[in-house]
C-alpha positions as CSV (number, residue, x, y, z in Angstrom):
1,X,19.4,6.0,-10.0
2,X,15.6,6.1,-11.7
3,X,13.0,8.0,-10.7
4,X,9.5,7.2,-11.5
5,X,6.7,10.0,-12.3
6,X,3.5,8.8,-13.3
7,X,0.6,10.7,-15.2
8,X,-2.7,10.1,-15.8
9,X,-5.8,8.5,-13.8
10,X,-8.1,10.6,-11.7
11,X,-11.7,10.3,-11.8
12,X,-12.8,8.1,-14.8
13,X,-16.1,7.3,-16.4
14,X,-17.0,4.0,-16.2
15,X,-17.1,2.4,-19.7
16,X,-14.7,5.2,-20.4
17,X,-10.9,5.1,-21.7
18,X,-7.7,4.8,-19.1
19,X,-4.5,5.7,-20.1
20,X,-1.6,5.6,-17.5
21,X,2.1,6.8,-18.3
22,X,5.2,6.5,-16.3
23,X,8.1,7.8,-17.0
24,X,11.3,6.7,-16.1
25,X,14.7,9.0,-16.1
26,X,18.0,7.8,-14.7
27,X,21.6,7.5,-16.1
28,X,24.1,4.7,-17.0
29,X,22.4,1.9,-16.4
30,X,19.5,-0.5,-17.7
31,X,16.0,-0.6,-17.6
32,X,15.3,-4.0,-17.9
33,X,11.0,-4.4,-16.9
34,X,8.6,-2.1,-16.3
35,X,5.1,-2.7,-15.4
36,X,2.0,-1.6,-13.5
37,X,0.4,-2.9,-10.1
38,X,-2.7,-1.8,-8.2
39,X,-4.2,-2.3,-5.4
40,X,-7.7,-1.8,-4.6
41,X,-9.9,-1.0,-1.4
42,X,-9.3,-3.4,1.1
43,X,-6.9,-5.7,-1.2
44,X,-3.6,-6.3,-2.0
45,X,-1.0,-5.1,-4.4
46,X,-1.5,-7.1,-7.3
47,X,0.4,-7.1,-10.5
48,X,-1.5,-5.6,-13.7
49,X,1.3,-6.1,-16.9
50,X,4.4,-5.7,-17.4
51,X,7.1,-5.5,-20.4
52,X,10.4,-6.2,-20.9
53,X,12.7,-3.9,-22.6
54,X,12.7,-6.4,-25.6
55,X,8.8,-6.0,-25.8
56,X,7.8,-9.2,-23.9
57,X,4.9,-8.5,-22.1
58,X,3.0,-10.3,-19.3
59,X,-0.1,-10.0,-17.9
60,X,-2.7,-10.9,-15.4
61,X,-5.4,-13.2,-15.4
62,X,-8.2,-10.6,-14.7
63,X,-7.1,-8.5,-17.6
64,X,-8.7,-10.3,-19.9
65,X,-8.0,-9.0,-23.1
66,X,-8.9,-5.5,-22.2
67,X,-5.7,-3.9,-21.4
68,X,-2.9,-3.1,-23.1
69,X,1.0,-2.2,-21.9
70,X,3.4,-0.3,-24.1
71,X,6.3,1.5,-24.4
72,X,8.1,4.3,-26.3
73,X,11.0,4.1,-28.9
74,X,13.5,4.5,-25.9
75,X,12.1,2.5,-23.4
76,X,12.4,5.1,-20.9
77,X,8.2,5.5,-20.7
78,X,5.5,2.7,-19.8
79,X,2.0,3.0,-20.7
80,X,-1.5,1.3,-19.6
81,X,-4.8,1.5,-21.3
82,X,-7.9,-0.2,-20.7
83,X,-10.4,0.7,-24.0
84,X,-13.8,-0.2,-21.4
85,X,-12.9,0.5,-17.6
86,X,-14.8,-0.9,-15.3
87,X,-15.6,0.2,-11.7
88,X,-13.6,-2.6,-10.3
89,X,-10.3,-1.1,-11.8
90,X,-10.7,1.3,-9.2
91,X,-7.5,1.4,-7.5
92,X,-4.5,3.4,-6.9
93,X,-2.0,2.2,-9.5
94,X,1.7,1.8,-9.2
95,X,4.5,1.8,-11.3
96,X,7.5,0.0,-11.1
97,X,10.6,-0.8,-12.7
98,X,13.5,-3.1,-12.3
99,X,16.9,-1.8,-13.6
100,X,20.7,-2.1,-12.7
101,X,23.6,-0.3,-13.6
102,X,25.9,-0.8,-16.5
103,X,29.1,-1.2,-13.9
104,X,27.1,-3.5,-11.8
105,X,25.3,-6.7,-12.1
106,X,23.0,-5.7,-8.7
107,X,19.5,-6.2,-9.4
108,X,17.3,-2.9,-8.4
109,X,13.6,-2.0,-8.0
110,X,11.7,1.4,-7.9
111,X,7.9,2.3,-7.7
112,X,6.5,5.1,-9.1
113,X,4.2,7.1,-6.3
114,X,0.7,5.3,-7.1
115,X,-1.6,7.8,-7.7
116,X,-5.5,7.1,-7.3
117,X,-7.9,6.3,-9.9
118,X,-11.6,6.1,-9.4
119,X,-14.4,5.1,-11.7
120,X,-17.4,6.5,-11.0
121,X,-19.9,8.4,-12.9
């Protein structure tokens, strides 16, 4: 079991700093990626970044050296920030990991709620 509970985002200034957190709490099993979608008006969920629980990180094309994904000392909480947003980052922004149990070698995938996040002055 893992629940997801994001933090963060809201109504954001454009050129302005964005700093998502999720947070992840669960027992006996492993965490093994977290990351971030969005998905904006009228598009499709698309992935943002994501990291690995060794610190391998991935991410998208559009990002362009503007955002950063993190995590704490215990992998249990994922972090995104953008140091300029733009207004096309607005989105509602989901959070998702993929963990298993320690007993079981089953595979399992949970998104966070998604809140909004607008850019606008």
């Amino acid at each position: 079991q893992v629940q997801l509970v994001e933090s963060g985002g809201g109504l954001v200034q454009p050129g302005g700093p964005l700093r998502l957190s999720c947070a992840a709490s669960g027992s006996i099993l492993r965490i093994n990626v977290m990351g971030w979608y969005r998905q904006g008006p009228g598009k499709e969920r698309e992935l943002v970044a994501a990291i690995t629980s060794n610190g391998r990180t991935n991410y998208a094309d559009f990002v362009k050296g503007r955002f950063t994904i993190s995590r704490d000392n215990a992998n249990t909480t994922v972090y995104l920030h953008i140091n300029s947003v733009k207004p096309e980052e607005t989105a509602v922004y989901y959070c998702n990991a993929d963990w298993i149990y320690l007993e079981r070698s089953t595979l399992y995938d949970t998104w966070g709620q998604g809140p909004q996040v607008t850019v606008s002055s």
